[in-house]
N, C-alpha and C positions, 0 to 999 in steps of 0.2 A: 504494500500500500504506500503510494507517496503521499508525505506529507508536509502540508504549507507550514514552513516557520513564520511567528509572531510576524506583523510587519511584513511581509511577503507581499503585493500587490500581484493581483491574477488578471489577466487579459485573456480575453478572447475574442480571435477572429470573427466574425459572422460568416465571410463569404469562404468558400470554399478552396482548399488547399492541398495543392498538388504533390501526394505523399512518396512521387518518388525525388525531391527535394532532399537536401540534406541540411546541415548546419546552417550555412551560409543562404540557401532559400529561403529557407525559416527567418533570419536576422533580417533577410532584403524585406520579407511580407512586413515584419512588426515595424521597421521603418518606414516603409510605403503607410504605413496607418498611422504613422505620425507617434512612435517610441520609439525608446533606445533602449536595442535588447541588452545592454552591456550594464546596465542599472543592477540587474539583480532581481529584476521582475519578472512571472508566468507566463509566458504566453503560449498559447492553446490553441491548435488549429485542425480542423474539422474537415475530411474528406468531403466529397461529394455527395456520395451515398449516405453518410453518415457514420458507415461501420470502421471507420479510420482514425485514430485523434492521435497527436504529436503533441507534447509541452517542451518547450526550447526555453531553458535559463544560461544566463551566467554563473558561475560559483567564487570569483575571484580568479581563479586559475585555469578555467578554460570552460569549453562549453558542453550542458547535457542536451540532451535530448531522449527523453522518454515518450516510447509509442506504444500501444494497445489498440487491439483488433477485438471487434465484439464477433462472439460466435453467432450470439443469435442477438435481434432487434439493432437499433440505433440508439447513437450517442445526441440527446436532445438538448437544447440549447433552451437557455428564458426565454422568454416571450420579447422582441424588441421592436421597435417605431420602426417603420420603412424608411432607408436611405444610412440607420447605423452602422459604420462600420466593423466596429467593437463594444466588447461589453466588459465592464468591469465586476468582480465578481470575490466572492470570500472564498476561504478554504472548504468552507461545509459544501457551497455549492459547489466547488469543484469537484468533491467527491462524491457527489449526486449523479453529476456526468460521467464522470469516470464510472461509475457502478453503472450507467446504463437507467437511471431512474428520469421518468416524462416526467419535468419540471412545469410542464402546463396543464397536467394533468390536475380537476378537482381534488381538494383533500381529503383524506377518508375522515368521517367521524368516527372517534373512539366510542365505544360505551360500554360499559361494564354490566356483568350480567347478576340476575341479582343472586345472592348467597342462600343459600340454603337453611333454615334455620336450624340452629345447634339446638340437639335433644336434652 
């Protein structure tokens, strides 16, 4: 499981990203959208299909890139205005996406069922 340290800022692409890219693809998209991968900041970027997702950071000392392939369904993005190029985003929701969970999906209501009474 990757996980965002304190202070980490997550970016994500909207439009779609050409996953045979490498490193240096990756840096060229999050500056085309107007950041600087060299910050230290997430950035997240999403096949076509959707079953693709890449995060490109810096670490001080060089660069990662972590990728994940869904076997089954798609990696779902928030819900966003027309024309956003990126989205900004916490640790929790990154790993909403990462696990594959519809973020636009209704939420389930909880309820508890009632207890049985003690004899």
């Amino acid at each position: 499981m990757l996980s965002v340290p304190r202070g980490v800022r997550v970016f994500v692409a909207v439009e779609p990203f050409d996953m045979r890219g490498s490193f240096d693809a990756a840096a060229g998209t999050a500056r085309r959208l107007g950041l600087e991968p060299l910050d230290g900041s997430y950035y997240v970027f999403v096949s076509r299909r959707r079953q693709h997702l890449a995060i490109l950071f810096f670490d001080g000392s060089g660069w990662c890139l972590f990728r994940k392939r869904l076997e089954r369904g798609t990696f779902e993005l928030p819900k966003v205005e027309p024309g956003t190029t990126r989205i900004d985003v916490d640790g929790r929701v990154l790993a909403s996406i990462l696990d594959g969970i519809d973020l636009r999906a209704p939420r389930r209501q909880w309820y508890e069922r009632e207890r049985a009474a003690a004899s």
